[in-house]
VEXDREN-2710 file (C-alpha; in Angstrom, 1 decimal):
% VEXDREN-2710
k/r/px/py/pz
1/UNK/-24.7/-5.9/-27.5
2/UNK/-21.3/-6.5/-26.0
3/UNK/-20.3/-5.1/-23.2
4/UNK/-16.7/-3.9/-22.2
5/UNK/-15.7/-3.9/-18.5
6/UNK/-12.6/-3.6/-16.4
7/UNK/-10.5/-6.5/-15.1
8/UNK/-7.9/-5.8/-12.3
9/UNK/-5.0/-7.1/-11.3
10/UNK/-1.7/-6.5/-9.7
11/UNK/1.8/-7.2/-10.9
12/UNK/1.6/-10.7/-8.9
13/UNK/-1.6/-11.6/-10.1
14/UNK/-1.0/-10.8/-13.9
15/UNK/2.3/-12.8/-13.9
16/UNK/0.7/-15.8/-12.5
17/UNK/-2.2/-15.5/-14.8
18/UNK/0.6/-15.3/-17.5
19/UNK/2.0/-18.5/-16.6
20/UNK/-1.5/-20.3/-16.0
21/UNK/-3.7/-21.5/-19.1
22/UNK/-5.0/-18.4/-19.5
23/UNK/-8.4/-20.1/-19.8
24/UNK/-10.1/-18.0/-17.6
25/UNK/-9.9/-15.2/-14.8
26/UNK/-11.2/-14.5/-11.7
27/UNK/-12.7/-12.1/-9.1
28/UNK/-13.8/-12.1/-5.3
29/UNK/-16.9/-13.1/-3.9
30/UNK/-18.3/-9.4/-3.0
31/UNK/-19.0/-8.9/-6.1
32/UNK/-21.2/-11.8/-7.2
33/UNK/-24.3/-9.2/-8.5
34/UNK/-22.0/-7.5/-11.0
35/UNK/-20.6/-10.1/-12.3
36/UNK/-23.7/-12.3/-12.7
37/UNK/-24.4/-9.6/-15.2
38/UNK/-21.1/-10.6/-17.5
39/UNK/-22.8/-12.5/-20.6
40/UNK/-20.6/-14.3/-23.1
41/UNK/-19.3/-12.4/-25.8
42/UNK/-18.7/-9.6/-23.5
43/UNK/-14.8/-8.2/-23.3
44/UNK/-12.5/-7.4/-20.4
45/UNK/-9.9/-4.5/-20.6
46/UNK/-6.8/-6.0/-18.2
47/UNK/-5.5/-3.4/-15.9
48/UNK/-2.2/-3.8/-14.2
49/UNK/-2.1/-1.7/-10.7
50/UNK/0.7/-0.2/-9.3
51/UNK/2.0/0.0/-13.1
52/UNK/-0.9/1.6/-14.1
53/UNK/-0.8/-0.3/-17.3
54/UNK/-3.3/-1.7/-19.6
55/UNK/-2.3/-5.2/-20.3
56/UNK/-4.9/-7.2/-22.3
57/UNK/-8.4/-7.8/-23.9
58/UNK/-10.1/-11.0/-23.1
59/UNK/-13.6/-12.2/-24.5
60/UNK/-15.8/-14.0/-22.2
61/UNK/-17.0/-17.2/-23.5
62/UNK/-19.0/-18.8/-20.6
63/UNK/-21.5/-16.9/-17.2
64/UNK/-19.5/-16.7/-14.2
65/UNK/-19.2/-19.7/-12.0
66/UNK/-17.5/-20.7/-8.4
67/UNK/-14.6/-22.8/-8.4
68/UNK/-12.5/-22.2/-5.4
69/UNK/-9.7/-24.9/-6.3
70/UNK/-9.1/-24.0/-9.7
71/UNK/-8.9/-20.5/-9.1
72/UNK/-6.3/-21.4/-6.0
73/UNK/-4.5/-23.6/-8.9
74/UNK/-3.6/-20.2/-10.7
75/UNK/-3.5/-17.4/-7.9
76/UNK/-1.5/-17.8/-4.4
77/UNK/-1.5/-14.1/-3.6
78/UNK/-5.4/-13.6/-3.3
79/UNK/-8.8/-15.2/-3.6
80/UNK/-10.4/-15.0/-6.3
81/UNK/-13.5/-18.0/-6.3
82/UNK/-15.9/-16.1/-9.0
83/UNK/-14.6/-17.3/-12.8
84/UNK/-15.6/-16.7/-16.4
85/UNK/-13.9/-18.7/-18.8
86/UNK/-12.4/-16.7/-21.5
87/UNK/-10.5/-16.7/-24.8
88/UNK/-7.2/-14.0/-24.6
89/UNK/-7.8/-11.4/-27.5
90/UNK/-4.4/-9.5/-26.6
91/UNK/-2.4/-10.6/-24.0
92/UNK/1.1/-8.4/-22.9
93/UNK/3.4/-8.9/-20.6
94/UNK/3.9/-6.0/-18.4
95/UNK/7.2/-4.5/-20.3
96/UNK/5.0/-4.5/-23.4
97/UNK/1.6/-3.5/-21.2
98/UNK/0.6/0.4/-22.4
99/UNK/0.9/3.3/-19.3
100/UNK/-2.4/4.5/-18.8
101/UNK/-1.2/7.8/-20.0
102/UNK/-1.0/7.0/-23.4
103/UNK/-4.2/6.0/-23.2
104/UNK/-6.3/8.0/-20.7
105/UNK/-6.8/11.3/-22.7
106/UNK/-8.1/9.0/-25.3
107/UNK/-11.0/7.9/-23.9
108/UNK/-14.2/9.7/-22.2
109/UNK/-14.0/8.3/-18.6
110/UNK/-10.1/9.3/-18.4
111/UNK/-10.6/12.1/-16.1
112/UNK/-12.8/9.2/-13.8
113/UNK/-9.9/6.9/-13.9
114/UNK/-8.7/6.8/-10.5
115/UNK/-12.5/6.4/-9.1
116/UNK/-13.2/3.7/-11.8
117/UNK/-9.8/1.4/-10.7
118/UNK/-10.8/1.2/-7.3
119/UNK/-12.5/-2.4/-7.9
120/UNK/-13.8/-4.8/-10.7
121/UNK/-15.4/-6.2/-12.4
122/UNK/-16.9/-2.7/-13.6
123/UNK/-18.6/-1.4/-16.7
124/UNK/-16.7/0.6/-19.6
125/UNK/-18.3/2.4/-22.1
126/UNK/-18.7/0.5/-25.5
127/UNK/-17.1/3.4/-27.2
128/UNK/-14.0/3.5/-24.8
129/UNK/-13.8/-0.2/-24.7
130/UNK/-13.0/0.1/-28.9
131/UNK/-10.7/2.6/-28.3
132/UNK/-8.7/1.0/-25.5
133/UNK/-8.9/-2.4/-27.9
134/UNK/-7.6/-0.9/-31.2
135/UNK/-4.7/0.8/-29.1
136/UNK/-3.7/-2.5/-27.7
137/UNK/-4.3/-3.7/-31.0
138/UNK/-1.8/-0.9/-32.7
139/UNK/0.5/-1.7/-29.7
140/UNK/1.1/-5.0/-30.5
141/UNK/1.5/-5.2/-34.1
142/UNK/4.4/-3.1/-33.8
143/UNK/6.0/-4.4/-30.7
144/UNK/6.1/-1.3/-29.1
145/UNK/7.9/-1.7/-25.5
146/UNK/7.7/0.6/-22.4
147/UNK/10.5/0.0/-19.6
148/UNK/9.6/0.7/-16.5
149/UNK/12.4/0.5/-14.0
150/UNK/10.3/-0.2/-11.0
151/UNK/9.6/-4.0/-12.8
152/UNK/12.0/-6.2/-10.8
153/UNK/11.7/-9.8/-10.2
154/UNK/11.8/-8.7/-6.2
155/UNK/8.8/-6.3/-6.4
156/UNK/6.9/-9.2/-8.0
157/UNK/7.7/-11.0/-5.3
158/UNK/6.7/-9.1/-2.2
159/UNK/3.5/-7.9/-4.6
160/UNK/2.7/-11.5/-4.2
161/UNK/3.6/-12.2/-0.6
162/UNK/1.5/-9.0/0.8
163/UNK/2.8/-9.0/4.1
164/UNK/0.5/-8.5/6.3
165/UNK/0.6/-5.6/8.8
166/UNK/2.1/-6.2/12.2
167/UNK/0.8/-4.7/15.3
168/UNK/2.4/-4.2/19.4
169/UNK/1.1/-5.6/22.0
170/UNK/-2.1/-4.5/23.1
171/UNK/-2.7/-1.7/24.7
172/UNK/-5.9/0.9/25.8
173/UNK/-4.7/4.5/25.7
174/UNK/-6.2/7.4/24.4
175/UNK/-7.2/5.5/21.2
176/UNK/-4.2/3.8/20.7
177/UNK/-4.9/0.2/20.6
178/UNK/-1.3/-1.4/20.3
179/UNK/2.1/-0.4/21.1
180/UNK/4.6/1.1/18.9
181/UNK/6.8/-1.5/16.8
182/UNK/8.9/1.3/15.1
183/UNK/10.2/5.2/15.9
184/UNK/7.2/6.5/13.6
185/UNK/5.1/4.8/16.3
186/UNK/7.3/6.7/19.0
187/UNK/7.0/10.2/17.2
188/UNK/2.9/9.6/17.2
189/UNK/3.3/8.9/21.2
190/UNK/5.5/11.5/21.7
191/UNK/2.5/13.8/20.0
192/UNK/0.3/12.3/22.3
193/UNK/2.2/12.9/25.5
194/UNK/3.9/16.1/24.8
195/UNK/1.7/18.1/26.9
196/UNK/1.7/15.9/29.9
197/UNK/5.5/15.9/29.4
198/UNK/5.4/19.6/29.8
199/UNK/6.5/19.8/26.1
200/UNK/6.3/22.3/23.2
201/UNK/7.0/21.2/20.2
202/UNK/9.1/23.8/17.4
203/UNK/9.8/21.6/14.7
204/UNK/9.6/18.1/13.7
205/UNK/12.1/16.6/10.7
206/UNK/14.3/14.0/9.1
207/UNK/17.6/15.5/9.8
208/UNK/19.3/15.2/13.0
209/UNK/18.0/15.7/15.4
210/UNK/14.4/15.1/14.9
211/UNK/12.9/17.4/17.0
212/UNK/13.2/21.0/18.5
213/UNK/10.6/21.6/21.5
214/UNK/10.6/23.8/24.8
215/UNK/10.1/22.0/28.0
216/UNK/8.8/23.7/30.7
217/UNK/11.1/23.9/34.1
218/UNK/8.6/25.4/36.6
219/UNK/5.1/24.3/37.8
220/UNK/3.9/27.4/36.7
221/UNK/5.1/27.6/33.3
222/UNK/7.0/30.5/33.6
223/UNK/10.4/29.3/32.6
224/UNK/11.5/27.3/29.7
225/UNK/14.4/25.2/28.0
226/UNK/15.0/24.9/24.5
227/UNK/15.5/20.6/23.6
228/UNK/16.7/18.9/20.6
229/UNK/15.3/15.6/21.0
230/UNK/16.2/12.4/18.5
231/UNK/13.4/9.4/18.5
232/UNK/14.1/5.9/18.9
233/UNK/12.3/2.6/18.9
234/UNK/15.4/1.7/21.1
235/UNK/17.5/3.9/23.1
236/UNK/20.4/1.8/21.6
237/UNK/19.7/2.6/17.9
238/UNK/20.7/6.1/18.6
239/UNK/24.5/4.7/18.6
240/UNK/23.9/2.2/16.0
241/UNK/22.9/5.6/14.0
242/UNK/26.0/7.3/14.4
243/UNK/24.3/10.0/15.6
244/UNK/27.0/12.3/17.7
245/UNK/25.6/13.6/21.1
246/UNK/26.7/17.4/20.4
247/UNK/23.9/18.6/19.2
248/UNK/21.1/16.8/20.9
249/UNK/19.7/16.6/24.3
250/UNK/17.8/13.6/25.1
251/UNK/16.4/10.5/23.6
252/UNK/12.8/9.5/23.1
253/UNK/11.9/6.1/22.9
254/UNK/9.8/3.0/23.3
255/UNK/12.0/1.3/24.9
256/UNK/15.4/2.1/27.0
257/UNK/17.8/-0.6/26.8
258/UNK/21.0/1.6/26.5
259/UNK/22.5/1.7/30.0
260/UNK/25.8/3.7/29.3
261/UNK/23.4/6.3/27.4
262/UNK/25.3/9.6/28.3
263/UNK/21.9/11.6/27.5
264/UNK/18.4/12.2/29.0
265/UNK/16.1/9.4/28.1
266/UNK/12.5/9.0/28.0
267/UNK/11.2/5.9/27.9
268/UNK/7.6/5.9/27.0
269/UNK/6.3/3.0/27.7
270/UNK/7.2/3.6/30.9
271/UNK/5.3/7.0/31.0
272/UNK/2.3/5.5/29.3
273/UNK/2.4/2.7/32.1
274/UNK/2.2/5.4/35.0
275/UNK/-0.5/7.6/33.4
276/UNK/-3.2/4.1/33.4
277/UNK/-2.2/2.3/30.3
278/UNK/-3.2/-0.9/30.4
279/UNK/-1.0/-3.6/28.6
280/UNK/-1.8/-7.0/28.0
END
């Protein structure tokens, strides 16, 4: 009997498959036991992530195989070594690909769906597999369109670069293994610190300033001062900012380079060094 199952991809990885032979498709290694059980015959529903759009119904017309060149021949933004030849049944491009909420409340495992897209190759129901098919099918006769604003010919790109994540240098405190490289990274420090800075903290925001805390003013705690504090990476982004000193006390940051700075400033890197950081 054939069997329906799930093919992923992303924007990136659709679009080059588009512009490839379409002659077969690909997965990653990890999954070598599933998709030794894809026989000939059997049908892949295309899913487009991030879009959440079904794309596609291939047939497979061969057992999978490893081929690490040709499948680097047709995708530069992932590795996908496992392939199964296959002959495209529907093919859409993504401005004609269906959103999966025409679709979902169609079929049985719709209210599964977001378990179910977390990796494939995986196994559909027969009965959903039809459904999905002869809506595709419908789909395509008539020509029917979806725009989607968010399909630009810059999110396709960065889709297929994936940058990779950056890190700070490397540091050993309190779990934190590397050093802020941005003022979200500050504002998780700060959090850290607060107490050993004798801090409170009120509020936290997005408006200016960023933060309203009490700082304590005696070694007993008996007194306090209110503080509106505004984070920084850099003490110096505060003026590229435009941010006005009424209004705010002191700067919080990673790193003081602002000499003329007419407000407080914490540097924490500084404070991290003096309570037994260790950087490398």
């Amino acid at each position: 009997m054939v069997q329906y199952w799930l093919d992923l991809f992303t924007p990136g990885t659709w679009e080059e498959f588009l512009k490839s032979g379409r002659n077969f498709t690909g997965f990653r290694g990890r999954m070598w036991s599933m998709e030794s059980k894809i026989k000939p015959s059997d049908m892949f529903i295309c899913y487009v992530t991030n879009f959440s759009r079904f794309s596609g119904i291939l047939k497979a017309v061969s057992s999978v195989y490893k081929d690490e060149n040709k499948a680097k021949s047709v995708w530069k933004s992932g590795s996908f070594p496992c392939l199964i030849d296959i002959e495209p049944i529907i093919i859409l491009d993504l401005l004609h690909s269906i959103p999966k909420n025409e679709i979902l409340p169609k079929i049985s495992i719709g209210s599964k769906w977001g378990g179910i897209v977390r990796g494939s190759p995986k196994r559909i129901p027969f009965e959903d597999g039809e459904i999905i098919k002869k809506i595709l099918e419908e789909s395509k006769k008539q020509g029917l369109e979806y725009p989607l604003k968010e399909i630009t010919k810059s999110s396709l790109k960065i889709d297929q670069r994936r940058k990779k994540q950056e890190y700070g240098s490397p540091i050993d405190f309190r779990g934190l293994r590397h050093a802020p490289i941005n003022e979200q990274g500050v504002v998780y420090i700060f959090a850290l610190l607060s107490r050993d800075l004798g801090f409170t903290v009120e509020a936290l925001g997005t408006s200016f300033p960023d933060c309203e805390a009490k700082r304590k003013i005696d070694k007993k705690g008996e007194r306090w001062e209110r503080c509106h504090i505004e984070f920084e990476y850099k003490s110096s982004e505060f003026k590229k900012h435009g941010h006005p000193t009424e209004g705010c006390d002191m700067i919080v940051c990673w790193e003081h380079d602002w000499k003329e700075c007419p407000l407080e400033v914490i540097e924490l890197s500084s404070v991290l060094k003096k309570l037994g950081a260790r950087f490398e």
